[in-house]
N, C-alpha and C positions, 0 to 999 in steps of 0.2 A: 604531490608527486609520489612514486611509487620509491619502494628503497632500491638500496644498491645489484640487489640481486635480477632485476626486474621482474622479479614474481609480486603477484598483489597480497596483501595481507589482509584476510577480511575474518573479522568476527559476526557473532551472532548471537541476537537475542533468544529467550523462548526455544533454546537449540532443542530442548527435548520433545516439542511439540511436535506437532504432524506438520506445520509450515516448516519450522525450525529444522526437522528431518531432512525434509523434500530442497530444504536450501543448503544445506550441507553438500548433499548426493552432486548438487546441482555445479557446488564448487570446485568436490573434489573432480568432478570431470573436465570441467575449465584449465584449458591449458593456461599456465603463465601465472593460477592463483592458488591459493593455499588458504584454507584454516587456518588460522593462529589465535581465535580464541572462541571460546562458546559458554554462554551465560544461563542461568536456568536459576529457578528455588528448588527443583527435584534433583533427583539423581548426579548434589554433587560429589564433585572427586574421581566419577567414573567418566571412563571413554568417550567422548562424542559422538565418535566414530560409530563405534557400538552401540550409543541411542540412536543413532540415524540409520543401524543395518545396512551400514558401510562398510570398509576395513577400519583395523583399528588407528588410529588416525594420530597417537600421543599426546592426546590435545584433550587437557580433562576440562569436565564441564567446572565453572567457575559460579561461584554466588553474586549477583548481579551488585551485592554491596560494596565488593570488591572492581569493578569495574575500570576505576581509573586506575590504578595498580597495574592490572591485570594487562588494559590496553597498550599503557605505558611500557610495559615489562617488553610485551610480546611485539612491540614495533607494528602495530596493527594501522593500517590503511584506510578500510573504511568499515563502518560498523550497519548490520544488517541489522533493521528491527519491525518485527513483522510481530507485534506482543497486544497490549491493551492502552488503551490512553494514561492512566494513571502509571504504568511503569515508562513508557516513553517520554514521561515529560519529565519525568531522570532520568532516565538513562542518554537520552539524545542530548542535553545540554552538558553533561558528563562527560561523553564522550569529543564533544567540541572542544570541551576546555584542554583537551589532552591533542590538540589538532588534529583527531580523525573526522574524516569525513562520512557522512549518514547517508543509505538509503531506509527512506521511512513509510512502510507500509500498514501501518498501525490507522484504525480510522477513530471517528467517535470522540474527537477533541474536540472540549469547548473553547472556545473564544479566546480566553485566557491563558490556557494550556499549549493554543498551537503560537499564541504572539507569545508564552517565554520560551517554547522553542525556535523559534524564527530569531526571536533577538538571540540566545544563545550561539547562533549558526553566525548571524554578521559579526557579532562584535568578536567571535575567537576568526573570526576570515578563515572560516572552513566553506567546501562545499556541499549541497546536499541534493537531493534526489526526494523530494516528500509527495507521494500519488496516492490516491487510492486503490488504485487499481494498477498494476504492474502486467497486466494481459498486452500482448501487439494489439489481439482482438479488438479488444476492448476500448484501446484507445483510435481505432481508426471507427467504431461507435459512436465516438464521442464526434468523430468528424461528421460523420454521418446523421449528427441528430443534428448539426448548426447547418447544413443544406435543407434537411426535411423542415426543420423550425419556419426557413426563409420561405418556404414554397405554400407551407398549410400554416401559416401563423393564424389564420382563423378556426382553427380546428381547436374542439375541448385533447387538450391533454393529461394522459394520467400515465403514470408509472409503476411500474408490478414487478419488486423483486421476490426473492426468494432463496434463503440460506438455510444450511444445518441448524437443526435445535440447539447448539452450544454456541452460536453466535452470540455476543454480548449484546454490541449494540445493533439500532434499529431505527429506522433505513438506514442500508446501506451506505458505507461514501462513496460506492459506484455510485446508486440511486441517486443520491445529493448532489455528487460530480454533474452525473446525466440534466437534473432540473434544475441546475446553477448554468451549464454550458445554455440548455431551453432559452431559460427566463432571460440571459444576459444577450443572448443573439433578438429577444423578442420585444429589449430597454425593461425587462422589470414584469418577475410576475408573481403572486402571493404561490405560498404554497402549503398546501391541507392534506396533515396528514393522516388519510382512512378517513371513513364517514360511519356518523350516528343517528340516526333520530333523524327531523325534518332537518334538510340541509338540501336548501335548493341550487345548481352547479351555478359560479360564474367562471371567470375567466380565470380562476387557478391552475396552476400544475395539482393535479390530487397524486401521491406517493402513498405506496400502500407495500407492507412488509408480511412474508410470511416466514414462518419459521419451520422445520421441520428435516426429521429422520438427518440424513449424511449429504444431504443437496450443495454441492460444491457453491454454485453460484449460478444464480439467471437470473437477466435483468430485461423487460419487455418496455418500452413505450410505447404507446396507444396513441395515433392522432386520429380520431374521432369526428368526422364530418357528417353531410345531410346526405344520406344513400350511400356513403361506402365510411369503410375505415383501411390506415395505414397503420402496420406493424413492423417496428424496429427490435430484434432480437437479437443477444447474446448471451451465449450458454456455456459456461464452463465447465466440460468436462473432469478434469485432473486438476489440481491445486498445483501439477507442472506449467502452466500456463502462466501461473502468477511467481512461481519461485525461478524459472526462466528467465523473464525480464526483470526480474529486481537482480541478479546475477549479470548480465548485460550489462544493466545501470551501473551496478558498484565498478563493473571494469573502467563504462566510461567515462566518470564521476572522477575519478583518478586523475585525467587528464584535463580536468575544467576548471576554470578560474572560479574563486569563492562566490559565492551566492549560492540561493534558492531556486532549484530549477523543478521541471515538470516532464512527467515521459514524452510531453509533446517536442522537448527539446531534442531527448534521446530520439527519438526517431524521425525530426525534422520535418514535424508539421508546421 
């Protein structure tokens, strides 16, 4: 629940980054929510506000070691983390233990990393918000790939994203959202990622990642049959697309009972 003032309290990871920025901008315009805290390894002790080419905001940027302190201090709400796998799987169970609540748009977690974030989230009975993707777009995409799957389930599938050269990981957790929603609407289907050498096609999803220049984000599936093909597209223009709905989330997120939820909830697919 939100505190007495009925303003929301949200903190932020990675605040000096270009996400981190674009979600600040995104709160201070949010009526009813506030800043109250912002975490970074750079530019700490200075302004937020100020990293995000905002106004100045009071709210200095904080060392992410300092975290449960900090959330604790500032009566923080819910905690935005839009950073790299290895700092989200501290910072997100940190922040549980302090009962804030998480939107987590961090991708690239292994197996391990996202079940001791998920336990972190039940056992402190907080609630969270964990997508890959935070676009409206994007997730009425995802509806749209489990209609097209039922109709051309005999069709070769492949998947073709494409991100800026300083993206970490690879595919995407769009991409992997996309041939997880496929394969599960289809009961099960291997997937191969990129081709070398002889490699004759079966029945896989093939994922294939490119990297390059300041490419926000495109993600294409291909269903591939005998005389035509079908193409399913999303392109994201602005990284407002994605700092948008993770801002939406954390409002709604406030009001939900603990568990793990998904944008399909926020938006009532």
């Amino acid at each position: 629940m939100v505190n007495d003032n009925d303003n929301i309290n949200v903190a932020v990871t990675g605040a000096c980054g270009r996400m981190g920025g674009m979600i600040i901008e995104n709160i201070v315009k949010t009526d009813n929510m506030q800043l109250s805290a912002a975490f970074d390894i750079n530019n700490i002790g200075k302004d937020a506000g100020e990293m995000a080419h905002v106004d100045v905001l009071g709210v200095t940027v904080s060392d992410a070691n300092d975290i449960k302190t900090v959330l604790t201090e500032t009566n923080t709400d819910v905690l935005i983390d839009f950073t790299i796998a290895p700092a989200t799987v501290v910072n997100a169970p940190a922040a549980a233990e302090c009962g804030v609540n998480l939107i987590i748009g961090t991708t690239g977690f292994t197996e391990q990393q996202r079940a001791a974030i998920d336990d972190a989230i039940l056992k402190n009975n907080v609630a969270a918000v964990i997508s890959p993707n935070y676009s409206v777009g994007v997730n009425v995409f995802f509806n749209i790939l489990k209609e097209a799957a039922r109709s051309l389930s005999d069709y070769d599938i492949e998947i073709i994203e494409a991100h800026h050269n300083q993206k970490k990981d690879a595919p995407s957790g769009t991409a992997m959202k996309a041939a997880d929603v496929i394969s599960e609407t289809l009961g099960g289907k291997e997937y191969v990622y990129g081709r070398n050498g002889l490699v004759p096609r079966g029945k896989e999803i093939g994922i294939h990642a490119v990297r390059g220049g300041d490419i926000v984000g495109d993600h294409t599936v291909l269903f591939a049959g005998n005389g035509e093909r079908v193409e399913i597209k999303h392109q994201a223009h602005s990284r407002q697309a994605f700092a948008g709905g993770a801002v939406k989330a954390a409002a709604w997120i406030c009001n939900a009972k603990p568990g793990i939820y998904t944008m399909d909830d926020i938006l009532g697919f």
